[in-house]
N, C-alpha and C positions, 0 to 999 in steps of 0.2 A: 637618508632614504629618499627625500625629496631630490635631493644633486644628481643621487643616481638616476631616477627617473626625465628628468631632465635631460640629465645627459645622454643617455637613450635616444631619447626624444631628437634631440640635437641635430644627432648625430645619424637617425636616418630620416631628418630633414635633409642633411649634408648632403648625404647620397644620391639623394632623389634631385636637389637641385644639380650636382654634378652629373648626372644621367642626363640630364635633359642639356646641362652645355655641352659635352662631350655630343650628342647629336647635330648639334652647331656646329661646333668647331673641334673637331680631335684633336689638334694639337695642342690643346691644352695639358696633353699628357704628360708631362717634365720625366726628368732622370729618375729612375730608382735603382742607380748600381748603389747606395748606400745600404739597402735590404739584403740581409745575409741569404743566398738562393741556392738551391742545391740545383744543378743541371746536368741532363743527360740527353743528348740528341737520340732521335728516333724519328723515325718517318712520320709518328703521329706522335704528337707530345701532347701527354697529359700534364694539365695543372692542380698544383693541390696548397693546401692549406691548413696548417697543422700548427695547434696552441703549445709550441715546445717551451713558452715559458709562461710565467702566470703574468707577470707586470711588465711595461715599460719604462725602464729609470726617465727617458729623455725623448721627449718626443719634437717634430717639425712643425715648426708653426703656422706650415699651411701644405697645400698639395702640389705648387707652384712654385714653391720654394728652391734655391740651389740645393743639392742633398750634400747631407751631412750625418757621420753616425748616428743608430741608434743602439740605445743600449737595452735591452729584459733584461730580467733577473729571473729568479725558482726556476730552475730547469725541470721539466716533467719528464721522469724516465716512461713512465706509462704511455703519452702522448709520443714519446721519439718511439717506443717498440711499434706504435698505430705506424708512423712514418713508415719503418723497417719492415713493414707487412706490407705496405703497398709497393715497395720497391723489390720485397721477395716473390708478389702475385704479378708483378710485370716482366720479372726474369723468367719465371714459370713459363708465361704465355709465349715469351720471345723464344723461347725453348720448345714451345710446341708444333710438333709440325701442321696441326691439323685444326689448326687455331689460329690466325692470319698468317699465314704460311709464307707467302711473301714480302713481309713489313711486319717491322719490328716498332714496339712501341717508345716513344722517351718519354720524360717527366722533366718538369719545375717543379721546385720546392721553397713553400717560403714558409717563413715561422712567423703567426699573427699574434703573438703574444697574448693573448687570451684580453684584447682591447676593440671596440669596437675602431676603435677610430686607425690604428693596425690592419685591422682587418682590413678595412675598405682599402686603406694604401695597397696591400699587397695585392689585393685584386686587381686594384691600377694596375698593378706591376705588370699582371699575366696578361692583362689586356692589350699587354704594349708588347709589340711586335721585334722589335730592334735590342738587339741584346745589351748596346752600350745605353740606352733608353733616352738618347739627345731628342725623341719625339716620334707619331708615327705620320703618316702621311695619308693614312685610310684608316677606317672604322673597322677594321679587321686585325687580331692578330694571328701567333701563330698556336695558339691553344684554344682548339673547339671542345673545348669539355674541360670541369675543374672538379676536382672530388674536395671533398670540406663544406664549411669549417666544423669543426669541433661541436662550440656550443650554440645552442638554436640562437640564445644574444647577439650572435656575433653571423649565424647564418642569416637571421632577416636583414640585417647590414648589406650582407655581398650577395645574397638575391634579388633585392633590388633592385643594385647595380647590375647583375649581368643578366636579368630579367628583361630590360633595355634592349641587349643586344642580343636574346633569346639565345645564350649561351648556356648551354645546359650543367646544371651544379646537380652534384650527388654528394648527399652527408651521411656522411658512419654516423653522428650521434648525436643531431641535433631533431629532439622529437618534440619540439612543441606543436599543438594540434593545430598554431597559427598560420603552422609554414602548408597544411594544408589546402588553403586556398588559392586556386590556380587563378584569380581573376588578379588577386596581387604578386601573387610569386606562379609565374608561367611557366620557368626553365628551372623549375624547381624540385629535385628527387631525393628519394631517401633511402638507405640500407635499415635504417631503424627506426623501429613501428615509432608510430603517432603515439604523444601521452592519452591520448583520448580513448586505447587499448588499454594501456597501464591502469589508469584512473578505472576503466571497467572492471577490470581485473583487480585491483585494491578495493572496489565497491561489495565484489562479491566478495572478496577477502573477511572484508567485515561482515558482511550479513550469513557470510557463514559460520562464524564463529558465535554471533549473534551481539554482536558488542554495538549497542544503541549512543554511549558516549564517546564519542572522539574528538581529540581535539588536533588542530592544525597548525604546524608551520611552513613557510615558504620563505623562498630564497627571493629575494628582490631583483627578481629580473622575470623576462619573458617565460623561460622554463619553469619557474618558480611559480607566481602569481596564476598564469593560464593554468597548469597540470592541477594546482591547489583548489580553483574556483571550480573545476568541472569538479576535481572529487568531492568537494562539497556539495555540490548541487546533484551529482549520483547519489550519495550515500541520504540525503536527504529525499530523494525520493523513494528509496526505500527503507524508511519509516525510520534510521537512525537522525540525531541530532547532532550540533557540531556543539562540543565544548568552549572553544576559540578558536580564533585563525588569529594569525601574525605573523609577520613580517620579518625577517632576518633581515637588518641592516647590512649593504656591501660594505658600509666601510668598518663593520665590526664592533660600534659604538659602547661601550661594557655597560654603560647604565642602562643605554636601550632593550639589550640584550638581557640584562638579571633582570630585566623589569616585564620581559614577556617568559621567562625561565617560570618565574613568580605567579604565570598565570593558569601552568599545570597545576602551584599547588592551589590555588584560589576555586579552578574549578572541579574539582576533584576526579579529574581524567585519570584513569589509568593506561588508557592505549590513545597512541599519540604518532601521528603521522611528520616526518619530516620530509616534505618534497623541496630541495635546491640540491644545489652542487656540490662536492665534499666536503669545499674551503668552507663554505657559508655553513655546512653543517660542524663541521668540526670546531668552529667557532661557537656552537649552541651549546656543545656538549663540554666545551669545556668549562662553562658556566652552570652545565646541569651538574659534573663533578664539584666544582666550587660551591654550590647550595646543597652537594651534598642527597640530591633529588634521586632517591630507589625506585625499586619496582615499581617502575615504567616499563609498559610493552612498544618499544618502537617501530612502527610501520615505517620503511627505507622507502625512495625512489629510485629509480633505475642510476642515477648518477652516483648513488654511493653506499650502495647495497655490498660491492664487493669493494669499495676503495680501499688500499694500502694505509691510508695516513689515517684511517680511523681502527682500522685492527691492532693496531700498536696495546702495551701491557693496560698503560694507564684506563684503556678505556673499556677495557675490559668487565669491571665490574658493573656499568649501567650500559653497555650494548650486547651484554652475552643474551642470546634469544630473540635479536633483533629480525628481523621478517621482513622480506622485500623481495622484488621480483627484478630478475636480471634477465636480458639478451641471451635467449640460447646458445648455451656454448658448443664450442665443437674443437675438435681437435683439426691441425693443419698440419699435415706431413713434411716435414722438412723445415720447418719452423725453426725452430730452437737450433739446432745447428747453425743454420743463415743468420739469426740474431750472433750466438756468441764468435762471428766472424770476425768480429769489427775490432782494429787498432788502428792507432792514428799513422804507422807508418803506411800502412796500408792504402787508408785516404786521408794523404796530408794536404789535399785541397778542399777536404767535407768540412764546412765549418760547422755545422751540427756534432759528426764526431768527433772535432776536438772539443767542445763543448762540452759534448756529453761525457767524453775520457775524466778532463777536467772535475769535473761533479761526480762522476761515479768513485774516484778514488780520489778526492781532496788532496788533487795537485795541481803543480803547472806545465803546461807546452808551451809558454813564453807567449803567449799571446797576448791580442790586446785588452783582453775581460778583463776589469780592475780587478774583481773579486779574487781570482787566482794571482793576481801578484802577489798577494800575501802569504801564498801557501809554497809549501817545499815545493822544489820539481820531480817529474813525475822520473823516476830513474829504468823504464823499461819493463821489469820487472813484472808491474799489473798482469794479474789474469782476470779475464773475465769470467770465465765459466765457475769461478769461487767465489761471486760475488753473494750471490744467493738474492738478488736482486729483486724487484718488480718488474724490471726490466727483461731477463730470462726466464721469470716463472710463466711457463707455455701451458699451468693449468686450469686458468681462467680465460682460456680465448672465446673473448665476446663481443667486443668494439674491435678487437682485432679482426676478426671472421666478417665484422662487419664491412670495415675497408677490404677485406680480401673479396668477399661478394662484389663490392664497388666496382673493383678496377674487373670482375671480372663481368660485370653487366656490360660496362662500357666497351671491353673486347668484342661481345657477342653482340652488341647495336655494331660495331665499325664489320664485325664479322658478316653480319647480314647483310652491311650497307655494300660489302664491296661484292656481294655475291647476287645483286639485286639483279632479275632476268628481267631483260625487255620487256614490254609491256605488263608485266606486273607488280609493278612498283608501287610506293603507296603514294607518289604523289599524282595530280591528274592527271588523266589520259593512260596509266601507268606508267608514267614515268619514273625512270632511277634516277639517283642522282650522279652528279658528276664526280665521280674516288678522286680525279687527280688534282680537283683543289675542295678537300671536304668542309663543306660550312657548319657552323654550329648549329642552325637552325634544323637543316636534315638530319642531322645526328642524335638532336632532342626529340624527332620524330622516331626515329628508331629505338631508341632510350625509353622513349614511352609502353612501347610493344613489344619489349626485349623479352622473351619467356626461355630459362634453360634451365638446366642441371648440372650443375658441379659437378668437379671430380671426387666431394666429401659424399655425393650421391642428393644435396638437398636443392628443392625445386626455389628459382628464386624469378619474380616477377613483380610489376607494380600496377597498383589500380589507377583508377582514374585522376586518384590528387597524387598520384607519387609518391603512394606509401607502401613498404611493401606488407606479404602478410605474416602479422601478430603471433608469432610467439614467446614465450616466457616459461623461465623457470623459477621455481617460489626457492628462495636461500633462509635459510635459516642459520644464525651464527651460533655454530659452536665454538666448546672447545677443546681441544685435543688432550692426550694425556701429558704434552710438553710444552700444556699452557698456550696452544697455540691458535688463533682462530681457523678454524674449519667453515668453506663457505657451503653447509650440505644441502642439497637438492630434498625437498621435499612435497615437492607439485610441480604443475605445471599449468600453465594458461594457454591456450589455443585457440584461436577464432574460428577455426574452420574446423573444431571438434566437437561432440555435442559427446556428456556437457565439456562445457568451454574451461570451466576449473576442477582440476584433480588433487586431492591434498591427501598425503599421507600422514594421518593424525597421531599414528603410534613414535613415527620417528622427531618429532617436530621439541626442540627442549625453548620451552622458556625464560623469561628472563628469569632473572636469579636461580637458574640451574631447575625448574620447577615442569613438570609433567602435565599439570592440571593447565587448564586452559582460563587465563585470567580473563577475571569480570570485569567490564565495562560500561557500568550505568551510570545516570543521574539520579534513579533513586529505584531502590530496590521493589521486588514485586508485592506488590500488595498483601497481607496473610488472610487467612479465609474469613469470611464473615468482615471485611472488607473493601471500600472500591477506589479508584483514581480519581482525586480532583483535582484540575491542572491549578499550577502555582501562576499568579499571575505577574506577567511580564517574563516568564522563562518559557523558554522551548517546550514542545510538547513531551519530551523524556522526562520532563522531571515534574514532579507532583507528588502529591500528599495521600497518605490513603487514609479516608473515614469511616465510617463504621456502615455497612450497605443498608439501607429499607429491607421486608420481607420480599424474598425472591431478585432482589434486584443484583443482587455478585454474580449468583452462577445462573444465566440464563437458560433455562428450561423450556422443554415444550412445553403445550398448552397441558398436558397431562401430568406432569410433573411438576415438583416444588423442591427448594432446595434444601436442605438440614438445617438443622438447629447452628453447626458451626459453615455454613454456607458457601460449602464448596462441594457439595454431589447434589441432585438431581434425586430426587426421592419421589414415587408415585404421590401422586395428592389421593386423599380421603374422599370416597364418594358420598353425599351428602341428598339424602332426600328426607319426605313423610313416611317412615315409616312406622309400623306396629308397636315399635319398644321403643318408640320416644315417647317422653311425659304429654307432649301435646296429642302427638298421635294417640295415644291412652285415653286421654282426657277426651277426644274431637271423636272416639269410637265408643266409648261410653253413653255420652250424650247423643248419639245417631242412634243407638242401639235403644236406652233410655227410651227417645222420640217414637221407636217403632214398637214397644213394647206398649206404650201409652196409646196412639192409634190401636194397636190391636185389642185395649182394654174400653178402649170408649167402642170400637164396632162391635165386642161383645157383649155390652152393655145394649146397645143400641137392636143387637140380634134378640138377645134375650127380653126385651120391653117393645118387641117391634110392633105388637098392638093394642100399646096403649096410645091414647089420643094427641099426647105431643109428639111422640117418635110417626105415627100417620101424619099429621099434621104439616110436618117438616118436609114431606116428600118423602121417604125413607129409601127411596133408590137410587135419589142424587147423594144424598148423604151416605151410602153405603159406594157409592161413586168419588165421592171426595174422600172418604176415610182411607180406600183403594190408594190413590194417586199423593195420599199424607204419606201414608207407609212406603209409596216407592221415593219420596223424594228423602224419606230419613236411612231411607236402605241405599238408595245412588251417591250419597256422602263417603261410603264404604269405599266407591272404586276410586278416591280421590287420594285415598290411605294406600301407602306401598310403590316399592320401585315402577316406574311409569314404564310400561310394558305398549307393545302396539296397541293391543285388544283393549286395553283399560283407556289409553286414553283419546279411544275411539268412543267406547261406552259411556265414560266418565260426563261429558260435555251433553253428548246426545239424551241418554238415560233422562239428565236432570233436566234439559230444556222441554223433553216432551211430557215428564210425572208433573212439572209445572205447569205447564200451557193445560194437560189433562183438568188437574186440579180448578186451577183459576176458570178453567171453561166453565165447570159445573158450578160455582159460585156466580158466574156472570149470568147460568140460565135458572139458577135459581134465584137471582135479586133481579132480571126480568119479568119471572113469575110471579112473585110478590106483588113488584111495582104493579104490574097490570091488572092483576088482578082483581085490585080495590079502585082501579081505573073503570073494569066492567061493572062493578053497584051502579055506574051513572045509566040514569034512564037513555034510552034506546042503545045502549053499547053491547056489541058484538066482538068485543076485544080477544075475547079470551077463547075463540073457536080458534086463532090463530098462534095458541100456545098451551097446546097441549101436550103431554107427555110424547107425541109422536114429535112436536117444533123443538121441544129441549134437548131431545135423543139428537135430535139435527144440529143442532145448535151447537151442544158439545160433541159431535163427528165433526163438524167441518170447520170450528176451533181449532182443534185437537190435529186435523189432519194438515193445515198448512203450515203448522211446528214442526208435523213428519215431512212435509215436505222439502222446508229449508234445513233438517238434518240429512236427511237423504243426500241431498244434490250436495252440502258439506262434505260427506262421505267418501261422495265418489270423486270430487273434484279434487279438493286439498284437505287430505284427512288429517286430523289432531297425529302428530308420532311422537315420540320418544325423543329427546335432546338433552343434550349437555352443554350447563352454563359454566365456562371456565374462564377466568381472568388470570392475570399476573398478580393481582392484587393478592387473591385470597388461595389458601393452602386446601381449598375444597372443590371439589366439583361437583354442583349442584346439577339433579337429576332431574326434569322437566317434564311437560307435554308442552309441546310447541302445539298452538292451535290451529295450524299450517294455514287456515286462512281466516285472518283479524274481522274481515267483511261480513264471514259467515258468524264466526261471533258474535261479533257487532248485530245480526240480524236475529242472532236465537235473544240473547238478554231482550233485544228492544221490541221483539215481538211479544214475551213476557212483558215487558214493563208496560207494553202497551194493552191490556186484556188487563192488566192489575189497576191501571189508570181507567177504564170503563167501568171496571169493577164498581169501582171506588165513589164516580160523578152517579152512578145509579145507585148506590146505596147510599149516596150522601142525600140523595134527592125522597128517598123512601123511608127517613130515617124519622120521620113523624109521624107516621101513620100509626095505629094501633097496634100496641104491645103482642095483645093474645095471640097476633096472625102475621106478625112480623119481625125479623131478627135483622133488620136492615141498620140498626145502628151497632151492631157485634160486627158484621160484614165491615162497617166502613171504619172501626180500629183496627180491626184486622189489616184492613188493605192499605189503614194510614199506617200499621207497622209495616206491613210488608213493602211498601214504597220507599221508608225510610233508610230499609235495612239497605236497600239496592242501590238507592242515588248516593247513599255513604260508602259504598261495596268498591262501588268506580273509584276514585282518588285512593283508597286504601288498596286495592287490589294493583296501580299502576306503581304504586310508593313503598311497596312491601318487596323486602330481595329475597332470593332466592327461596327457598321451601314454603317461607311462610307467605308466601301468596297463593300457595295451593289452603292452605289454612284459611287464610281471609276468603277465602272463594266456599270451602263448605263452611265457614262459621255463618257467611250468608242464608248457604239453604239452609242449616240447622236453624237459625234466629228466625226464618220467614217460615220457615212450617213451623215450628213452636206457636209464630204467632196467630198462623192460622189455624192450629188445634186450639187453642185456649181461649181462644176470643170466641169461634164459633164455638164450640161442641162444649164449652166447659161450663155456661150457663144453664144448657139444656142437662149434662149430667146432674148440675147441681138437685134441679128440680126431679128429676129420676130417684137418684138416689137421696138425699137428702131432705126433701118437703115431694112427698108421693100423692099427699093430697089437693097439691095444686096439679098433675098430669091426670083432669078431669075433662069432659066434654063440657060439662057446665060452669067449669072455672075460666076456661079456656073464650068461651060465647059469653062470659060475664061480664058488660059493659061497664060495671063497677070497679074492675079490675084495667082499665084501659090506657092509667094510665102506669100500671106497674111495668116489672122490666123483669125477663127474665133470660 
């Protein structure tokens, strides 16, 4: 693999140093009448280039050298029919009247043996002007344009070279996407699309099938390596992974080879792409026969999708269903006749046809090819139209259409060139150029801009790198009822159709004769109620599936949860306080309880209203605060049930203003007190300034800047209705959002602040005499109710969902308990239970001053 690379290498260092002497000095050009050449005079001669055999037994030791035979070997009948196409599309045109009308075309023909180092010699060849090749005298020869080579290997060899002398090169079938760039190859064109089409079209190949595992081979050379690396780097962008890549050794190495065969089964690919040339594939497969390697789906490249030497019996059982995209075929009228023309008496100076005669019926014409001296001589006899050939089969023209295209772009650049009018020519000033000695340079201008239509009716033109446009047909290898490979059409690829890939899914047979469409992963899809986690150090295809968290497989909206087995999407459970939960029960009982007890102590209180402790007490503040106990054990109510607008508009407001009421009447009653026994002192006038008219004031203008900061609450950012939903949890909790936290913040701490006044006046009053004061019941009271609140905060911020509406009334509920029971529940005692202490004269009893009641 290394040598090859190298030699590559080498070898279009060669070229390039030879470009640049050859601008020195041309006459470096030596003889090349040892090169076997087909020649045909014509007023314009085209040059070509064609891999008629696969090796060189014997090659020249330098390009300077005296010449001396060479020898090929493998004769390609495929490759001579490409020949016989160009030489049937140049008879065509010299036949046309209407098609360079006056001037007929000729060709040179040399066979580059499918070697780089061939190739560039015969380039030499065309570049040399003089037929006996003793040298040329000028940088010119007499061929302005070369169709070839073959394979892209071999065409960045001889573009190079004639890149130098901006000789324009057209290839039937070198597509590597390298030959693309015009800053290195300038005189460089193509009949057949870029692999960088292919590779797209094999991209979507797979993504449409959905096959995330592929693995890759490639043929070690230019076509191979480039066409491989971009389809890897496409099918990786969309979202498939590569199983492997590897390299098909040129020189065929068999351990190398079983040892990358081995790596289909190591990775457990089942579709598997081979992009090289047919030798280098047929070479793979014969090793995948040898291991015995099944149902495999092979993805072909364009080099041997339809090749002859892999359709053979043997190979039949691991390429039936093989899938590859070939060169639009088309049919050429007059084809097949023109091929089975050929016998050697006919051209007994073609050394190609005797050649080819030779090979085609394992005989001899006495020639000098070693190989046939061993064989019978050929007795006349031979027919060709019986061969049943590769060579006459006219049903696959597609590298052939391609050089037919060729030789006809080239017609229609010389056709323009010679028809170019005065000043509108393409070059400056509108100049034409001059026909009667045409350069190559002018002629790659035209070449460039050539646009026509065929006589098969198809439009044929090149962009701006000299490619033309991308079509393809998807083949599928069957096979027939006489065991025979069938190459059938079953899509198509089209760059300038939308969409770009057509696949006809019903007609398409798999490998091993199979209908269904084979899978392709690294690791199968997760089952429900589990999820992906990637393997570490492998690709993103392959991974392990573990059991999911709740909600986390099948991702849900905010409103939905997944099932119990974790693959649908089920509405979530709405979750609030409501009436038939055990708390809800429980937290309406005790609110309920709370208002019934208020309404029990004010009946009390109505029915004893004049006796001396119930006057005593004030009995209007009291029947005031027993008011504002009942609304704050009844505003716990609107906290119970689905949180509606109106509720939890009510809910917040209701309780901050029954408190702020409450606690007022407390602050102007432990006022009253306090001062009270402030006015005993000689000369005080205290108490003209708290009288029933200052208390009524007192709790109005308490009371009303509570109403004030709910109001403006109200209207600005009212409490509404919300829903708390996470991923986490299978419920959605039903709320009051208190739409603004500030206003909040301002109802609680304006209670807490009237609870804390409360509290330093009744702590301060809490000595004074029993019989006329209740200032130390006030300030348990206010130390419960303080308690309950500053514990309220961290438990109301730390509590989820529902149960924070809970924590919130179990606060009111605990702070009015504690201010029913701490005030009112002494004074009932004494009511109901000892009647004889609620006397005027118990009450003014000094003796009594220091009891408690």
């Amino acid at each position: 693999m290394a040598f090859q690379s190298v030699h590559v290498c080498l070898t279009l260092l060669l070229s390039t140093l030879i470009s640049s002497q050859l601008l020195q000095n041309c006459r470096l050009i030596r003889s090349t009448s040892d090169l076997p050449v087909l020649i045909k005079e014509g007023d314009i001669m085209i040059g070509a280039l064609f891999s008629l055999h696969d090796t060189v037994l014997e090659s020249p030791s330098s390009f300077t050298a005296e010449p001396h035979p060479t020898q090929c070997s493998g004769f390609n009948f495929r490759t001579f029919r490409w020949m016989q196409t160009m030489i049937f599309a140049i008879e065509e045109i010299n036949r046309n009247r209407q098609l360079l009308a006056n001037l007929t075309l000729g060709y040179k023909i040399y066979d580059s043996c499918s070697t780089h180092f061939h190739a560039l010699r015969t380039a030499l060849a065309l570049m040399n002007g003089n037929k006996e090749g003793t040298g040329i005298s000028e940088c010119r020869g007499k061929v302005p344009v070369v169709i070839g080579d073959g394979g892209s290997t071999l065409s960045l060899v001889v573009a190079r070279f004639l890149g130098v002398f901006h000789v324009p090169q057209v290839s039937y079938f070198s597509s590597c996407a390298c030959l693309s760039n015009k800053l290195e190859f300038p005189a460089f064109l193509r009949t057949m699309p870029s692999d960088f089409f292919q590779v797209d079209a094999l991209a979507q190949l797979v993504r449409h099938f959905g096959w995330s595992w592929v693995g890759t081979f490639a043929g070690d050379d230019a076509y191979g390596r480039g066409g491989a690396q971009i389809f890897n780097d496409e099918v990786t962008k969309l979202g498939a992974c590569i199983g492997f890549y590897e390299i098909i050794p040129k020189n065929h190495d068999q351990t190398e080879i079983s040892r990358i065969v081995q790596r289909i089964r190591e990775s457990g690919t089942s579709v598997v792409l081979v992009f090289a040339l047919e030798q280098d594939a047929r070479a793979l497969f014969w090793e995948v026969l040898r291991q015995n390697l099944t149902d495999i789906q092979w993805l072909a490249s364009e080099a041997w999708i339809t090749a002859a030497v892999l359709s053979t019996p043997e190979f039949h059982s691991i390429l039936q269903g093989s899938m590859g995209y070939a060169i639009h075929r088309a049919d050429i009228p007059g084809l097949e006749p023109f091929l089975l023309r050929l016998h050697p008496s006919k051209y007994p100076q073609d050394p190609f046809v005797l050649q080819f005669w030779e090979e085609m019926f394992k005989c001899s014409l006495g020639t000098s090819n070693k190989a046939s001296s061993y064989r019978p001589p050929c007795n006349g006899s031979e027919i060709l139209a019986k061969t049943g050939n590769i060579y006459s089969d006219v049903s696959q023209l597609r590298i052939s259409y391609n050089v037919y295209k060729a030789v006809y772009a080239i017609a229609n650049a010389l056709h323009s060139m010679l028809h170019c009018e005065p000043g509108k020519g393409p070059f400056p000033g509108g100049l034409c150029p001059n026909t009667s000695s045409i350069q190559p340079w002018q002629l790659l201008n035209y070449l460039k801009h050539v646009h026509f239509t065929n006589n098969i009716g198809e439009e044929t033109k090149f962009d701006g790198n000299g490619d033309p446009v991308a079509m393809y047909d998807l083949i599928n290898w069957q096979l027939s009822g006489n065991r025979e490979v069938r190459y059938a059409t079953v899509g198509r690829f089209d760059e300038t159709m939308q969409p770009k890939l057509v696949i006809e899914e019903k007609n398409i047979i798999w490998n091993g004769n199979k209908k269904q469409v084979p899978m392709s992963v690294c690791s199968n899809s997760c089952p429900p109620g589990t999820r992906k986690a990637t393997r570490p150090n492998f690709p993103l295809c392959c991974f392990d599936c573990i059991v999911c968290a709740a909600g986390e497989c099948e991702k849900c909206l905010p409103e939905f949860w997944s099932n119990t087995r974790r693959d649908t999407c089920v509405p979530k459970l709405v979750d609030f306080l409501s009436y038939s939960d055990t708390m809800g029960i429980t937290l309406l009982a005790v609110a309920l309880l709370g208002s019934c007890f208020t309404l029990a102590v004010a009946l009390i209180f109505a029915i004893k209203r004049h006796t001396p402790l119930v006057r005593a007490n004030n009995s209007e503040l009291s029947f005031l605060i027993l008011s504002s106990l009942w609304l704050c054990f009844l505003c716990a109510l609107a906290f119970i049930g689905q949180p509606t607008s109106w509720s939890c508009g009510l809910r917040h407001t209701a309780f901050g203003i029954a408190f702020s009421l409450c606690l007022s009447c407390i602050l102007g009653k432990t006022m009253v007190v306090l001062m009270a026994f402030r006015a005993t002192l000689p000369g005080s006038n205290v108490m003209k300034w708290f009288g029933p008219l200052q208390q009524r004031g007192i709790i109005f203008f308490c009371t009303a800047v509570q109403v004030v900061i709910c109001c403006t609450w109200l209207s600005v950012a009212p409490p509404v209705p919300s829903k708390l939903m996470t991923h986490e949890t299978a419920r959605i909790i039903l709320l009051c959002d208190v739409g603004s936290p500030l206003a909040f913040s301002l109802v609680l701490g304006y209670i807490g602040l009237l609870a804390a006044v409360c509290f330093v006046l009744a702590f301060f009053a809490r000595r004074l005499p029993d019989n006329f004061n209740e200032a130390k019941f006030i300030t348990f009271s206010m130390l419960i109710f303080c308690a309950v609140w500053i514990a309220f905060v961290p438990a109301y911020v730390s509590s989820p969902g529902k149960y924070t509406v809970a924590v919130e009334i179990f606060a009111i509920l605990a702070s009015s308990y504690g201010l029913l029971l701490f005030i009112f529940t002494p004074k009932c005692y004494i009511i109901l239970l000892k009647p004889e202490k609620n006397t005027k004269r118990y009450l003014m009893s000094k003796s009594n001053s220091e009891r408690k009641y």
